[in-house]
Each structure stands twice: as C-alpha cells, then as structure tokens.
C-alpha beads as a LAMMPS data file, in Angstrom:
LAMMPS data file: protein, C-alpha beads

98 atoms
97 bonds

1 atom types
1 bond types

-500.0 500.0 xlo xhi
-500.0 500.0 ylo yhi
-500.0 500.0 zlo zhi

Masses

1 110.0

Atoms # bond

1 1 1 -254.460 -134.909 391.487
2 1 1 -253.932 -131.242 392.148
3 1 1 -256.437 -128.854 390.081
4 1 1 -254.760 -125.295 389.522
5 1 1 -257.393 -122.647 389.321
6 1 1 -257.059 -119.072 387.218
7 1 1 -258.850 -116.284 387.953
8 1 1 -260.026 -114.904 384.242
9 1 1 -261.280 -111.144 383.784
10 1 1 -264.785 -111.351 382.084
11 1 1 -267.038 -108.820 380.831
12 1 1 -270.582 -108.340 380.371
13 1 1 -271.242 -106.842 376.764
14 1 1 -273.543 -104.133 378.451
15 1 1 -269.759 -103.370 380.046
16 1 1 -267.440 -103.845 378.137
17 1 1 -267.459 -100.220 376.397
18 1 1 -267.417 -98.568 379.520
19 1 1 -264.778 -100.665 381.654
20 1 1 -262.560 -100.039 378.445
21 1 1 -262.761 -96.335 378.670
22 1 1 -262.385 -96.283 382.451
23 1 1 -259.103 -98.275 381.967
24 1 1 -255.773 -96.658 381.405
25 1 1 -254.883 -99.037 379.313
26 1 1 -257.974 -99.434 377.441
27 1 1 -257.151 -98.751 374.329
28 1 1 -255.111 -102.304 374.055
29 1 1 -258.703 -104.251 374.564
30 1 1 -259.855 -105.886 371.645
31 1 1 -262.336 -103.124 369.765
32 1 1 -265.887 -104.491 370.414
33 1 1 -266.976 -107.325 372.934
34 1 1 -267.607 -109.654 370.356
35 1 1 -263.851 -109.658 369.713
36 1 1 -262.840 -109.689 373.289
37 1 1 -265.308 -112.671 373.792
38 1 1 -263.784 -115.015 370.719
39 1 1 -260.476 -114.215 371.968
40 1 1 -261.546 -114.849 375.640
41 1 1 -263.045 -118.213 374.879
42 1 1 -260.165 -119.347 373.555
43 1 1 -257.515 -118.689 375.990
44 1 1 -260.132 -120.132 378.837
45 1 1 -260.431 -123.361 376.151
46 1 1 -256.369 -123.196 376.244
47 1 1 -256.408 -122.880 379.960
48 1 1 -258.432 -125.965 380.803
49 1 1 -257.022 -128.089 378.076
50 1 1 -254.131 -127.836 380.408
51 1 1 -255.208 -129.456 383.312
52 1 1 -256.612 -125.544 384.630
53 1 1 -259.313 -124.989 386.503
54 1 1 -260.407 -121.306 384.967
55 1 1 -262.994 -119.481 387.454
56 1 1 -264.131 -116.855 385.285
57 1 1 -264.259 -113.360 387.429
58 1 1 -266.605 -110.975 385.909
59 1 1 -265.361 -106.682 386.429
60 1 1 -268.416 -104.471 387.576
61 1 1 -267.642 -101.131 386.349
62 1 1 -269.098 -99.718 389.394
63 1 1 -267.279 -101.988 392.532
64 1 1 -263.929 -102.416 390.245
65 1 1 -263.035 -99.203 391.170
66 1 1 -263.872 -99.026 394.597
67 1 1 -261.591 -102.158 394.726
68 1 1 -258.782 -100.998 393.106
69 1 1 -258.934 -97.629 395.345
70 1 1 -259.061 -99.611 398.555
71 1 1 -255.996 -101.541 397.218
72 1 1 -254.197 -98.287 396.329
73 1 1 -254.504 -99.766 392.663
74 1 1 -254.197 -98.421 389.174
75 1 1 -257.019 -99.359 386.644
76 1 1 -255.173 -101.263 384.540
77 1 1 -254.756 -105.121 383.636
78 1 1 -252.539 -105.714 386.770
79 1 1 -255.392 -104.778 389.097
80 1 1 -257.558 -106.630 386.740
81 1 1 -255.522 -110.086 386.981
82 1 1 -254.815 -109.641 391.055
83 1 1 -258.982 -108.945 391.004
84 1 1 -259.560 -111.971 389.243
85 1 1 -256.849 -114.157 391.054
86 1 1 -258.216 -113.242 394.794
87 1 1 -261.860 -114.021 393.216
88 1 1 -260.675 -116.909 391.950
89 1 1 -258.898 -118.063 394.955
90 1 1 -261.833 -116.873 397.099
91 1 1 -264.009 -119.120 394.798
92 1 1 -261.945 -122.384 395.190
93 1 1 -261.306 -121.902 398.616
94 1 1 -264.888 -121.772 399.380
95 1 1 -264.746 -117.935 401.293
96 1 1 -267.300 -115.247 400.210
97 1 1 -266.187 -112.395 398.594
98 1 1 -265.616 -109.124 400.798

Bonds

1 1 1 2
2 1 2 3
3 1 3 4
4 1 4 5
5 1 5 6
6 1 6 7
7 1 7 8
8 1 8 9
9 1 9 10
10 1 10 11
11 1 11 12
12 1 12 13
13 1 13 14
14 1 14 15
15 1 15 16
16 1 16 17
17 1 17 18
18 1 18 19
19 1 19 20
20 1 20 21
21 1 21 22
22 1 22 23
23 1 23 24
24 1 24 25
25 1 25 26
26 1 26 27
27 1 27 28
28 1 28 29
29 1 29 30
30 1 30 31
31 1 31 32
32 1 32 33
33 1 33 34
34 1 34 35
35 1 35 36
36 1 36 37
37 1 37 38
38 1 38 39
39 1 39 40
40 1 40 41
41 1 41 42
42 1 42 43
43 1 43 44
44 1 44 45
45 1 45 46
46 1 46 47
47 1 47 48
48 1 48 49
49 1 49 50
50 1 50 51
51 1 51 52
52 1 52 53
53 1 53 54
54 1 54 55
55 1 55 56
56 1 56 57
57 1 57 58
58 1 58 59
59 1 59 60
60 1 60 61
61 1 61 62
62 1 62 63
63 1 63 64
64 1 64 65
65 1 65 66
66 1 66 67
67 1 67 68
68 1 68 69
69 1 69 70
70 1 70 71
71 1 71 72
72 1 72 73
73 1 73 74
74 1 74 75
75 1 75 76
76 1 76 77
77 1 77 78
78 1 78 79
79 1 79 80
80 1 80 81
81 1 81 82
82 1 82 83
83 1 83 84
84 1 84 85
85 1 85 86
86 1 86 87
87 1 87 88
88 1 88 89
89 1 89 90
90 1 90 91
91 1 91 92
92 1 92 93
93 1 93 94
94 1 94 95
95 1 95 96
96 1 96 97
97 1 97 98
C-alpha cells in the first residue's frame, strides 16, 4: 500500500504574529493562532482520514525568508506550500534538510 505524504505549513504561537505580518498575503490568515491552530488540526485530521501521510513543516520566521530569496520566491502561501512539500518530501525520503 502506497502512503501519500503532505507537507503542512505549521506555526509556533510565539510566530505566528510575526510570519503573518511578514507575509504578503497575511492578512487572509486566520486572526490569532488559536484560530489558525483549530482550523489547522482539522484539515491535518481530514488529511489522514484519507489515507495521507501529513508531515507537518513548521515556518521559522527567520530561515523562511532566506529560503524563499534563494528560490527567487515571494512570501506568500505558494512559497509556503512548495516549503512544506520539499520538507515533507525531504522527510519521507529520509534526506536532511539543506
């Protein structure tokens, strides 16, 4: 049986205010963390319900950047779901992240 993994953008709460400012598209992030979190754990509940193997990919305000810079990236959710897919894919395929 083949096990699909997701890469899911995760936040710290001490984070979550910041990395929402620093975003261009911030302002369509739930309000506070708590919010984001609820709405979080459901879609990863969601996601493994169907047969998905979620890999939960946390954003460091301070490397996220650098990342999306060396990728010639916007900071937006498309960087923030190709971040989380290549961590995720990194994670399953057993290489360290670089």
């Amino acid at each position: 049986m083949q096990v699909e993994a997701v890469g899911m953008v995760w936040y710290k709460p001490e984070n979550y205010q910041r990395l929402k400012a620093m975003f261009e598209d911030g302002q369509k992030l739930h309000a506070t963390y708590e919010e984001w979190l609820a709405a979080a754990e459901l879609g990863r509940s969601t996601l493994e319900e169907g047969g998905k193997r979620v890999v939960c990919v946390d954003i460091d305000p301070d490397e996220f950047p650098k990342w999306c810079r060396s990728k010639g990236m916007r900071f937006n959710a498309a960087a923030r779901n190709a971040f989380a897919n290549l961590m995720a894919y990194r994670t399953v395929a057993g290489k360290q992240q670089s």
